[in-house]
N, C-alpha and C positions, 0 to 999 in steps of 0.2 A: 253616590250616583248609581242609580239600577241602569242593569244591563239592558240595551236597546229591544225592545218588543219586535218578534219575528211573524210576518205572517204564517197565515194560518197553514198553508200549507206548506212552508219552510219549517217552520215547526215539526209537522206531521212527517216530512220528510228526513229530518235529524232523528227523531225518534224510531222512526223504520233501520236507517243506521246504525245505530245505538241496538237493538232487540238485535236485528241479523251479525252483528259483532257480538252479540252476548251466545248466541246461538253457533256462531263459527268457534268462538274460543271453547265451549262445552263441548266439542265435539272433534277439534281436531288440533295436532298440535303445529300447523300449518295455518298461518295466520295471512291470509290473501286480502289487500284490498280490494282487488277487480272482484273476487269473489264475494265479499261483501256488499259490493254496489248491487250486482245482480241480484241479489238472494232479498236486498233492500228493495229492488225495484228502481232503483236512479241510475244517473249515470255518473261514471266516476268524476266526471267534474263539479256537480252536486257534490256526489263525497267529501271530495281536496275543499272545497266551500267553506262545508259545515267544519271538518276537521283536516288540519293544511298538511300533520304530517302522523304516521302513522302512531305515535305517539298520543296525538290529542286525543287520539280516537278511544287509545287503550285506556286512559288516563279518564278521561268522562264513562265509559265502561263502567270501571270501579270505582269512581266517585259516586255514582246511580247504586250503586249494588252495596256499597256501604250505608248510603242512606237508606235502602229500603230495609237492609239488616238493623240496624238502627231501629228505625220507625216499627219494625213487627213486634220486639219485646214489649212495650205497654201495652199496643193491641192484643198478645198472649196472656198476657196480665190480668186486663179485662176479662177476659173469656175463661181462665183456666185456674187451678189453683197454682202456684208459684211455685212446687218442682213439678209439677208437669208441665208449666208454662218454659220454664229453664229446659226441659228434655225436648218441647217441641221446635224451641229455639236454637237447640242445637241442632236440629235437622234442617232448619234453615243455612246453620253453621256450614254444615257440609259441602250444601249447593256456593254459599259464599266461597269456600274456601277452593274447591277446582276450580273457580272462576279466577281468584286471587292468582292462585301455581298457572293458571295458563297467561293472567296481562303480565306477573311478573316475571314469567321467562321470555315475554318478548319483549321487556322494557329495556331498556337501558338504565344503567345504578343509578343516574342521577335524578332521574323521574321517579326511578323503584322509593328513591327514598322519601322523596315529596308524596310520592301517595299512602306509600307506610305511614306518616307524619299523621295524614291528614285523616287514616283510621283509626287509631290508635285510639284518641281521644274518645269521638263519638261512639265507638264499639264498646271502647270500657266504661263508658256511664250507662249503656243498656244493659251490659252485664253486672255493673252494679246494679242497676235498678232491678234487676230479678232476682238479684243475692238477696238484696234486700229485703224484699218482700218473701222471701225463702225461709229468712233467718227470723221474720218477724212472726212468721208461721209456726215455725220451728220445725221445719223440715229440712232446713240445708245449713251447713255445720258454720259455725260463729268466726271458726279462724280462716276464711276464707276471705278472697277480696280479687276482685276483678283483674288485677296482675296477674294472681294465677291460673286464672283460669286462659286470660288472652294466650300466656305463655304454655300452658296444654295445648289449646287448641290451635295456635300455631305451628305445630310439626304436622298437622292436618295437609301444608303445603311442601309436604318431603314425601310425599305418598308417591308411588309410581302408576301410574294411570293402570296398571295391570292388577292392583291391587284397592283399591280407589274403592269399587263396587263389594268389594270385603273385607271394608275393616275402616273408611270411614266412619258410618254409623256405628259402629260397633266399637271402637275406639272413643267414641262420647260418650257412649253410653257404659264404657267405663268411668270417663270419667266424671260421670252423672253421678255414679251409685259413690262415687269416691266423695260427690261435695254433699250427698246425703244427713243428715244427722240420723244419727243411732243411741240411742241410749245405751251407757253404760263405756260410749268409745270417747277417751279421752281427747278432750281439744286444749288445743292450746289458742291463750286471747289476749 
């Protein structure tokens, strides 16, 4: 059964929601709903509507934010050759990843782990599908595999917001040059 079709402007209104909470969590570690309605444009009863507890809201956030993480590695793919496509996907990383540290510090464990569940999957099949294409290149090293990389790029969300703007990028792009292939650098397969 698909989910009931919303007008058009109930739509438009969830989606204003949805950006102005992408935009509160990027930016502050104070997470207001009255502040989010206004920056939306509605009024908080609109909000409670669309999302009934502060939860839903965080929780649709990053289910949006994982699919578009998702969705940009083939389009990188397309467009790029597959470690540059991997390098510009990880600057996507980045963005994904202080969005990740801001819904997961205001979630609650039990939600945190329903949304962990529910990335897990789909991030690691785009990260393979870049490996893949990497390795068939032969530019990114054969003993590598989407586990490892989810778990690098993971500590991405242990970062302190004072440090965030120097050493996110820079941190992938270690460990860019690390899933590299080099001749002559032994792997193990």
């Amino acid at each position: 059964m698909s989910p009931p079709r919303r007008r058009a402007d109930a739509a438009q209104n969830r989606g204003r929601i949805i950006e102005a909470a992408r935009a509160v969590i990027a930016n502050t570690d104070e997470l207001k709903l009255n502040a989010i309605a206004k920056q939306a444009g509605v009024g908080q009863g609109t909000l409670y509507r669309h999302f009934p507890t502060r939860e839903d809201l965080l929780a649709e956030v990053y289910r949006q934010e994982v699919q578009e993480l998702v969705a940009t590695a083939p389009a990188l793919l397309a467009e790029y050759e597959p470690l540059d496509a991997l390098a510009r996907w990880f600057d996507r990383v980045a963005d994904y990843s202080r969005l990740k540290r801001g819904v997961f510090a205001a979630v609650e464990v039990g939600v945190w782990q329903d949304l962990s569940a529910h990335s897990h999957g789909p991030i690691g099949d785009a990260v393979t599908t870049l490996l893949d294409a990497g390795k068939a290149a032969g530019t990114v090293r054969r003993d590598v595999d989407a586990r490892d990389v989810i778990i690098l790029i993971g500590y991405l969300a242990r970062l302190d917001e004072s440090e965030w703007d120097t050493r996110a990028r820079h941190l992938l792009g270690i460990i860019l040059e690390g899933l590299r292939a080099q001749p002559g650098r032994p792997e193990t397969t």
